[in-house]
N, C-alpha and C positions, 0 to 999 in steps of 0.2 A: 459710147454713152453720152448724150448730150442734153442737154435741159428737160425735155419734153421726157423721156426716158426717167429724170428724180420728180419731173411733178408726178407721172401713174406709179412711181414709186412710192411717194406719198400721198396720193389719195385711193391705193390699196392699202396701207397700212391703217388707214385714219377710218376702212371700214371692217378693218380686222380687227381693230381696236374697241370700237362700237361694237362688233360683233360680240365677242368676247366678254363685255363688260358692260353687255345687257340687263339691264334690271327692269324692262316693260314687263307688264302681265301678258296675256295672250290676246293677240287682237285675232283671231278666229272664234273661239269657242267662247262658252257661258263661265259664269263664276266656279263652277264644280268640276268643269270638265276642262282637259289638258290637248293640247294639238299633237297626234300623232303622225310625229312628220313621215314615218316609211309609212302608213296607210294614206296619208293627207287625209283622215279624219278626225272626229273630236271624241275621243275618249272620256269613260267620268274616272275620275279621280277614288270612286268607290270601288272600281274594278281594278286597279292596280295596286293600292294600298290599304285596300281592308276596310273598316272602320275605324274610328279613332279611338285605339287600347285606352286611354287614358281618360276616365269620365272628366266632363266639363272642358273637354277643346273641340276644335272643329278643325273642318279644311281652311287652308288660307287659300286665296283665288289662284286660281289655275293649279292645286296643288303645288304651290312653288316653282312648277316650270315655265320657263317660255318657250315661245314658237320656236327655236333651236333646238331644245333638250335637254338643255343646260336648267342645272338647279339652281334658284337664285333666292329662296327661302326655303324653311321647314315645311311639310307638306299639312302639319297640324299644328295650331297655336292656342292659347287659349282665350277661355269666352272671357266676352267684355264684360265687365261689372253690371251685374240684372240679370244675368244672361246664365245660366244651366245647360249640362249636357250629362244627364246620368245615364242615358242609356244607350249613349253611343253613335248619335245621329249623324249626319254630314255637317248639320248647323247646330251654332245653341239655339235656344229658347228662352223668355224669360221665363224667371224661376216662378212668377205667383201665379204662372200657367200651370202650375202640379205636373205631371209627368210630358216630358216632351215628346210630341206626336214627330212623325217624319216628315220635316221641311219639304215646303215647295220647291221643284226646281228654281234656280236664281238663274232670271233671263239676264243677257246682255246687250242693250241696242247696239243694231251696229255693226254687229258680230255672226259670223256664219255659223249655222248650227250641222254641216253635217257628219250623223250620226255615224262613227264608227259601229260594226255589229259586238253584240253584245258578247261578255267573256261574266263564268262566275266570278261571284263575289269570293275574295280570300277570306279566311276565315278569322276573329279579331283576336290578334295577340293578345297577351296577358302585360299590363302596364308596368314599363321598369320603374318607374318613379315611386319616392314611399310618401306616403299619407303629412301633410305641416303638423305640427305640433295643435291639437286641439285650441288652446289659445292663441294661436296668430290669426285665426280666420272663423269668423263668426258663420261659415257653414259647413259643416261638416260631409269630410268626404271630399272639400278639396285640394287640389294637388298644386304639389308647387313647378315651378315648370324653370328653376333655380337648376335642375337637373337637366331641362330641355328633352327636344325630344328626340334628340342626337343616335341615341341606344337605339330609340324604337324604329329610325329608320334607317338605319344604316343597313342591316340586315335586306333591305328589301332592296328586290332584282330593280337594278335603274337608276338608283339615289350616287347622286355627285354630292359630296359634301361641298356648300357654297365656302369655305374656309378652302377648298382645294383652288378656286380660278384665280385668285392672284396669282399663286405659282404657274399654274398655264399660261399668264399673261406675260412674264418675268422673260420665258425664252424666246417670247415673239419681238419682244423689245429689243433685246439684246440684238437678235436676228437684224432687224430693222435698224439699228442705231448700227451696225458691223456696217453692214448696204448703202446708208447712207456718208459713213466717213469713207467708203473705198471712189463712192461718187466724188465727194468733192474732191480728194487727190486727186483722182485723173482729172478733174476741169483744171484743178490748180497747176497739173503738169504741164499739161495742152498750153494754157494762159502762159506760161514759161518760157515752153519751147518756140511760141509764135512771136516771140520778142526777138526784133531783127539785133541786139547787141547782145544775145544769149552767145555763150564760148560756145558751145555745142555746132553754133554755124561756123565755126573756122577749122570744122575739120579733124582737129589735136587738139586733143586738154591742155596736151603741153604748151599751148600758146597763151591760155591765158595767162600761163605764168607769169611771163613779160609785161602783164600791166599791173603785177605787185610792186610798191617801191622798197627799191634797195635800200642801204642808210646811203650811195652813191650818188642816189636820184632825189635827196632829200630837197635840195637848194633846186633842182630841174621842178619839181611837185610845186614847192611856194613860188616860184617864181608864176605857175602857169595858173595859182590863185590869185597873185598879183595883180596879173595881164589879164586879166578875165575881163574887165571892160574892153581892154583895147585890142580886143579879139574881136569882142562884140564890135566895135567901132570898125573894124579891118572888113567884119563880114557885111557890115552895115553902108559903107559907103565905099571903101575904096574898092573894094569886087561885087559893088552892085552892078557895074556895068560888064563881069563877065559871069554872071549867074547864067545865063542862056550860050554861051558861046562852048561851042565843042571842047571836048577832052582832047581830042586831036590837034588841038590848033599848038599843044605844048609840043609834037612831036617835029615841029616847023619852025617853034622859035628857041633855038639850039642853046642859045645864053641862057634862057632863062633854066632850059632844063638842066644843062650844065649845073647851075646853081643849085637847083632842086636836087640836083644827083649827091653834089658833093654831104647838102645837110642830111639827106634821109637813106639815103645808102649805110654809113656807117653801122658796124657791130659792135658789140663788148669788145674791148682790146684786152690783152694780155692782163691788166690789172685784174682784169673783173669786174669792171662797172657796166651795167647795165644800161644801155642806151635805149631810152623814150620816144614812142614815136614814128620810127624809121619802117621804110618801104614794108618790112614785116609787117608791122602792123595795119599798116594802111591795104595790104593786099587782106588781112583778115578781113575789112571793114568794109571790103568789095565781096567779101564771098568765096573768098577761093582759100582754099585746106592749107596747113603748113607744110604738106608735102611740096606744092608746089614753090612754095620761096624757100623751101631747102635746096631744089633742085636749082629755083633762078639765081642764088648764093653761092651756090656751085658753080658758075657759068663766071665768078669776077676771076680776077680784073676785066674778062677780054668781054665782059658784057655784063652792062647796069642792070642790078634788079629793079629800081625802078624806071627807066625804058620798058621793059619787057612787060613791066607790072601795066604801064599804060597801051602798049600795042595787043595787050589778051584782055582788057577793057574795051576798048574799043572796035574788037573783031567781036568779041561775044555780044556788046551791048552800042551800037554805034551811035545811038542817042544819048550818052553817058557826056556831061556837061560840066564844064571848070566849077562851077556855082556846087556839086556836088562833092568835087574832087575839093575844092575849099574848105566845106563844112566839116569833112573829115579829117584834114588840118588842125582845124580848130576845136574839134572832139578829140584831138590828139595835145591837144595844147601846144600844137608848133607857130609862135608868133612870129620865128624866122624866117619861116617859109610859106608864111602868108604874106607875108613884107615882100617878098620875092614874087611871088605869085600875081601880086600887086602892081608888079612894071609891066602885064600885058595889057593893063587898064589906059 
């Protein structure tokens, strides 16, 4: 799973999301009529839902559907102020028109009109809502819509209640948000693992042990915050003239290894002090497992683990250079043995 993989992760989600939480009218059909997506035609809104039970409402546009199917309003609301519907039309009317005749189809520019074939009209339920109090509304006969018109369509084959899509949206998120935090772990893993000082390259957990300090190694630690310049300085100038010169050339000049031997060889002694630094570590810092410097630790007196550390260095890797073998010195905080390292200059 790599980059490319969370972006179409994320711009699927972001049109799932959009899907979902749709609230366009219908860009196919006309004000009255609905898009039936298994026909891919436009349905009217009078053949699915009746008439409007309830004198003085009308259709609202598209019946409250969109081009999905999804319910995103009531299918009937009521008329605007001026506006009448006693006898049940698709639309109001204004009222000082006296009885409202049946509204012109309402065109939509823009909009495809083709006609699904025709289905009977259902027949008009009986309105669940009761009559306002004669004093709140100076026309009598109508309704208060305080009730909505929830009852009257719930019943009918098709109706989503639009209070039901948040909770359909709740599990896609969740979904999505799970997807996306198992994403980022794995990149954060990955990013981890490809770090050339991660313990995981040396093979044994048990070696990182070795570069927690003891309270033995307390005065070894400050000292090596100390020395921190004159490391820099060690790396800086006195072995600038063997950054390029072979790993090999230590196996020829025998003093100097000598020397190297005596400081980085050492283990914990019988006290229990933890030793800093030494051939152990420097072979994790090449790459090779703790099995293998248990084995070359196995081999003393009658053979140095660091010998042996530089002659499978330079058989595995022959371009392997002091200026390297240095810097890991100095990542180890050995000032000693950069000092030493320093008379091949």
């Amino acid at each position: 799973m790599g980059p490319s993989w969370l972006l179409w992760t994320v711009a699927v989600a972001v049109l799932l999301l959009t899907r979902a939480a749709s609230m366009e009218a219908s860009s196919f059909c006309g004000h009255l009529e609905y898009w039936n997506s298994d026909k891919r035609c436009c349905s009217r809104c009078l053949q699915r839902f009746g008439p409007p039970a309830c004198p003085d409402h009308e259709f609202t546009e598209n019946c409250g559907l969109n081009d999905f199917g999804d319910t995103v309003a009531h299918p009937f609301k009521k008329c605007s102020p001026g506006y009448c519907n006693p006898n049940g039309t698709e639309l109001c009317s204004q009222c000082s028109s006296g009885a409202a005749a049946a509204p012109a189809h309402v065109e939509s520019p823009g909009r495809t009109h083709k006609q699904c074939r025709k289905k009977p009209v259902p027949p008009k339920d009986v309105c669940p809502l009761k009559p306002e109090d004669a004093g709140a509304s100076s026309s009598p006969g109508r309704w208060s819509l305080g009730q909505t018109t929830k009852n009257e369509v719930s019943s009918r084959p098709g109706f989503v209640s639009a209070s039901v899509l948040p909770l359909a949206v709740l599990p896609l998120l969740l979904v999505l948000l799970l997807i996306l935090a198992v994403v980022l772990l794995s990149l954060f893993k990955r990013k981890v693992r490809s770090r050339p000082g991660s313990s995981s390259a040396f093979g044994d957990p048990s070696t990182s042990l070795h570069y927690w300090p003891c309270p033995g190694t307390l005065e070894v630690l400050e000292s090596r915050n100390r020395g921190k310049a004159n490391l820099l300085q060690l790396s800086s100038w006195e072995l600038q003239g063997l950054a390029s010169q072979p790993l090999s050339l230590l196996l020829d000049e025998l003093e100097v290894l000598e020397e190297l031997i005596m400081l980085l060889d050492p283990e914990p002694g019988p006290s229990g002090s933890t030793a800093y630094g030494t051939t152990r570590h420097l072979a994790a810092r090449y790459g090779l497992p703790a099995t293998w410097s248990t084995f070359a630790y196995s081999l003393r007196p009658s053979r140095s683990p660091l010998r042996a550390l530089i002659e499978m260095v330079v058989a595995r890797e022959p371009s392997a250079t002091l200026g390297q073998f240095g810097t890991y010195l100095a990542q180890l905080g050995r000032t000693d043995a950069l000092q030493v390292l320093s008379k091949l200059g």
